[in-house]
N, C-alpha and C positions, 0 to 999 in steps of 0.2 A: 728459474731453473725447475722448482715442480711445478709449473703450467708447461714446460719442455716435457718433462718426464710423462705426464699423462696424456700428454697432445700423442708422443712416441706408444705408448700404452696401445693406444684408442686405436691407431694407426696402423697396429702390429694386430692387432687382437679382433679389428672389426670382419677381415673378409674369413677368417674363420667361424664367427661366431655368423653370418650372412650363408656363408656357407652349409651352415646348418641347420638352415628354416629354406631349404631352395632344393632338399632332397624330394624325391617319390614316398611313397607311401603304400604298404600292403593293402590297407583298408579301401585303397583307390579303387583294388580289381576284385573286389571283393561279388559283384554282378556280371563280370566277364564270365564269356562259356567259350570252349567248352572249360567246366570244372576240372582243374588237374589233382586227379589221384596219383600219388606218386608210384607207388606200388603195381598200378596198371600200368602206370605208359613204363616205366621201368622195372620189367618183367618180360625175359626174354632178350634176343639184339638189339641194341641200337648202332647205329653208326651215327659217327659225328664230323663235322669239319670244322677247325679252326683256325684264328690268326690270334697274336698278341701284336697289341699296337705298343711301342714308346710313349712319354707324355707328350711326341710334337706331333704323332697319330701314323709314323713311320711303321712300318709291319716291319718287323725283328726274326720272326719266328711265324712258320706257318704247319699246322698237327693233322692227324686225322686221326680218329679214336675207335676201336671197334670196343662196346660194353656188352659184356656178358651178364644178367642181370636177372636175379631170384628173390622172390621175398618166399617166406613160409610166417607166416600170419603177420606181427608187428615187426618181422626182423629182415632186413634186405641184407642183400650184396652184389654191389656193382662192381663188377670184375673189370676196371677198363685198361687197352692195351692201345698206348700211343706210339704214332711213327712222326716224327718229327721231319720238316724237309731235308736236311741235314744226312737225313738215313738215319741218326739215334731212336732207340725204344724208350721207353719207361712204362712201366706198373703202376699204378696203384689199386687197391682193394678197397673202396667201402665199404664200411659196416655201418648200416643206419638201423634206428628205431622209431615206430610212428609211436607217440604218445595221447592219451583219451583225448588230452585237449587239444589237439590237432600243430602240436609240434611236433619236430623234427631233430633227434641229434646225431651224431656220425662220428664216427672213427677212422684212420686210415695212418699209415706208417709214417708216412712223411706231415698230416696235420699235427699242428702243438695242441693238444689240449682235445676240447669237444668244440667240434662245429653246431652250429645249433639254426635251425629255418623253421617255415610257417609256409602254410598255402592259404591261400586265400583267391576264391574267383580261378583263373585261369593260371594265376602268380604264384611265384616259389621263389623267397629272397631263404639265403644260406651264406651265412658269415662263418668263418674259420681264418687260422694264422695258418701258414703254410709252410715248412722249412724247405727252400728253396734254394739248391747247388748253384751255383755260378763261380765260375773261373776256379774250383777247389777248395771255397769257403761256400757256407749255410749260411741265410739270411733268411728271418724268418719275417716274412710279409704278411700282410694282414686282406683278406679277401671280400669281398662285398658283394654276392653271387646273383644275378637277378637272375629267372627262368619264366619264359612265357609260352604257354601251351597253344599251339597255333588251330590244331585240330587232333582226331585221333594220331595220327603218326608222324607231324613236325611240330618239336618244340623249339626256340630259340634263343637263347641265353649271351647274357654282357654282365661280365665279371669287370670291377674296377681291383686295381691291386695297388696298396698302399703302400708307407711305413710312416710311422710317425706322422698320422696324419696327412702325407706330402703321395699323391697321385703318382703313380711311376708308369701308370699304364693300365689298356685294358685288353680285356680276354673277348672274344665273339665268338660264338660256336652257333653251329646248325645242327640239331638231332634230328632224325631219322629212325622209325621207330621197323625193323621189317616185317614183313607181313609173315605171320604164323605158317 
């Protein structure tokens, strides 16, 4: 019975613990160019285009975003205004802060908590929990944010969106930075 119990253990416990030596790493793009300053490419409009996949890779939901976008020294504000195909709107406002040691934290209405990211090389990973409306209830999910700076004015970004550890889906956006 406990050779049952640990065999179950190991069984249950390994492709988590596998899963967890098989992610990316910031340090990877740390020699990629061009270098992404957050504060330049987001400064000013961008536009964006997105989809949200299911976990069987079904697109659920397809966005487009226009961001209105200021910093004045270490403090931004991404104004972004989404239209979902649906015809729905939504808001939100970040409020980021760059830090000397070249991190990133953020605020916005609908995040739990402080989101918190790092740039590195061309790369910008950005974790927050998200409260998240569906059908009349809030579910607060948990975000995995990657962003990769393609040149001066396309960047490209793939959000994984969790809970409890368990994948529910991912996010893909295209920015578009427009010209001054």
């Amino acid at each position: 019975m406990q050779r049952r119990r640990l065999f179950l253990a190991a069984t249950v416990a390994a492709p988590v613990v596998l899963s967890g030596c098989a992610g990316q790493t910031l340090e990877g793009y740390a020699s990629e160019k061009p270098v992404l300053d957050l504060a330049t490419y987001f400064n000013g409009i961008v536009d964006a285009w997105g989809i949200f996949q299911d976990r069987s890779g079904q697109i659920v939901k397809r966005f487009t975003v226009v961001m209105d976008c200021q910093w004045k020294g270490n403090e931004g504000v991404l104004d972004e205004a989404f239209t979902y195909s649906d015809g729905t709107t939504q808001r939100r406002i970040w409020r980021l802060t760059r830090h000397a040691d070249g991190r990133y934290t953020g605020t916005a209405d609908d995040v739990v908590g402080t989101a918190n990211g790092r740039t590195r090389g061309n790369a910008f990973r950005w974790t927050y929990t998200l409260a998240l409306p569906v059908d009349g209830k809030t579910y607060h999910v948990d975000l995995d944010d990657w962003m990769y700076l393609i040149d001066d004015r396309v960047m490209l970004n793939r959000a994984t969106m969790s809970k409890f550890g368990v994948r529910l889906g991912e996010i893909t956006l295209s920015f578009t930075k427009r010209a001054p």
